[in-house]
C-alpha distance (Angstrom), angle and dihedral (degrees) to the residues before:
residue distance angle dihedral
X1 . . .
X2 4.24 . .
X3 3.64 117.1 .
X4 3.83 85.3 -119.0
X5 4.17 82.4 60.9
X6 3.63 89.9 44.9
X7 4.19 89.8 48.1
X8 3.83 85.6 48.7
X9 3.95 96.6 53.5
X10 4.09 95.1 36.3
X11 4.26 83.2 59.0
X12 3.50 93.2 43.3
X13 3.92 93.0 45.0
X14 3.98 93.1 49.8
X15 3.69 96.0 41.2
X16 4.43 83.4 50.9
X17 4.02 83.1 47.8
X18 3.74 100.6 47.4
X19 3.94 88.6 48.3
X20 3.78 99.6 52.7
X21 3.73 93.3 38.3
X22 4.10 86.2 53.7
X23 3.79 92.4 42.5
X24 3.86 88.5 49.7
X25 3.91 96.4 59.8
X26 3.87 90.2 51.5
X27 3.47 100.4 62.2
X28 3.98 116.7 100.6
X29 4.04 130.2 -140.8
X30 3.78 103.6 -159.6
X31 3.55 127.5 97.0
X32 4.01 109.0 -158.1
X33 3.89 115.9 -138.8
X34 3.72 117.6 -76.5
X35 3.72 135.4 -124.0
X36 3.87 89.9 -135.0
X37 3.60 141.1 -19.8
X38 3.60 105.7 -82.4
X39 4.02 86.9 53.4
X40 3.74 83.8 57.5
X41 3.94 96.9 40.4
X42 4.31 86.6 54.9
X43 4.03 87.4 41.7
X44 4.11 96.8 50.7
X45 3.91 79.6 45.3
X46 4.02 91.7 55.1
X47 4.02 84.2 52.4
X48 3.34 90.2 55.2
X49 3.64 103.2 55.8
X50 3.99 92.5 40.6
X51 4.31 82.7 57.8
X52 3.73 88.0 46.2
X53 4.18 88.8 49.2
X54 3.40 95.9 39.1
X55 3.46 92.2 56.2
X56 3.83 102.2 46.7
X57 4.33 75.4 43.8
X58 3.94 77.3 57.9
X59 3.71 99.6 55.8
X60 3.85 92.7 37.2
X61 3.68 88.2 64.4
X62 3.68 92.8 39.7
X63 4.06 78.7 53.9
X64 3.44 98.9 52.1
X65 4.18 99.8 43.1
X66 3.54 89.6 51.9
X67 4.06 88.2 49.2
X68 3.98 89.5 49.5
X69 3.73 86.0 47.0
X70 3.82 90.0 60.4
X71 3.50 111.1 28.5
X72 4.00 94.1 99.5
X73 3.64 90.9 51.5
X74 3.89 110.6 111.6
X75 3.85 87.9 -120.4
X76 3.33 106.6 58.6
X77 3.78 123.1 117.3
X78 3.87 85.6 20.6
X79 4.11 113.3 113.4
X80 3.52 113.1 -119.8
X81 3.46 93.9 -141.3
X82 4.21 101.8 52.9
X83 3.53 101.2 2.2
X84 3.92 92.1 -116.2
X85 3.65 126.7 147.5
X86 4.15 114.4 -78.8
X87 4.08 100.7 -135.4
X88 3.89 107.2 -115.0
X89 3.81 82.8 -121.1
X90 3.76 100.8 69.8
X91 3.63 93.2 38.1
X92 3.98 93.1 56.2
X93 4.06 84.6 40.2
X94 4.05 93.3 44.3
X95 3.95 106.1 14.0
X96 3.84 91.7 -174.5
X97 4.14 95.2 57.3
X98 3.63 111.6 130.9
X99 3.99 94.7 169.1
X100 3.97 116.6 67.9
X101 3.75 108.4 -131.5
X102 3.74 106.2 -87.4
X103 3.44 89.6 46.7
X104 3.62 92.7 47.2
X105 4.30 92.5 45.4
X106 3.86 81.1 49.9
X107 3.81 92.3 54.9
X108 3.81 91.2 49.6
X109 3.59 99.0 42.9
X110 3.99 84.1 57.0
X111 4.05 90.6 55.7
X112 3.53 92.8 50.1
């Protein structure tokens, strides 16, 4: 991987960081009193999916520091499995890939 590759994915990683991290501090934990219980029902429902998204928001961010933390290591980019370029695609789509994605539709096929 270039520096200028490296440069390009370090942007793109703190940019990704900065948004969640905003996003995260704007979310709200209260659910205001209800007209009835089926308003209340749909509104503990809400709650539920903004824990559930705040959580995956969680390990995205988790994703991404630990990406930031190795992008000047000499291996990164480089599949674990045949040493091969990872595409700058999948590592801005999934920051902690370590397998290209041959190696990694390999590995699932071999699970399933």
């Amino acid at each position: 991987m270039t520096e200028a590759q490296k440069n390009e994915i370090r942007g793109y990683l703190q940019t990704a960081l900065r948004e969640l991290e905003a996003s995260e501090n704007q979310d709200s934990d209260m659910v205001e009193a209800c007209a009835d219980e089926n308003e209340y029902a749909s509104r503990l429902s809400e709650k539920s999916l903004q824990v559930a998204l705040r959580e995956r928001g969680a390990r995205r961010i988790a994703q991404l520091r630990e990406a930031l933390a190795r992008v000047d290591l000499d291996d990164f980019g480089i599949c674990d499995e045949c040493g091969g370029d990872i595409g700058l695609a999948r590592l801005k789509a999934q920051p902690a890939a370590t397998l290209c994605i041959q190696c990694a539709s390999e590995a699932e096929r071999h699970v399933a």
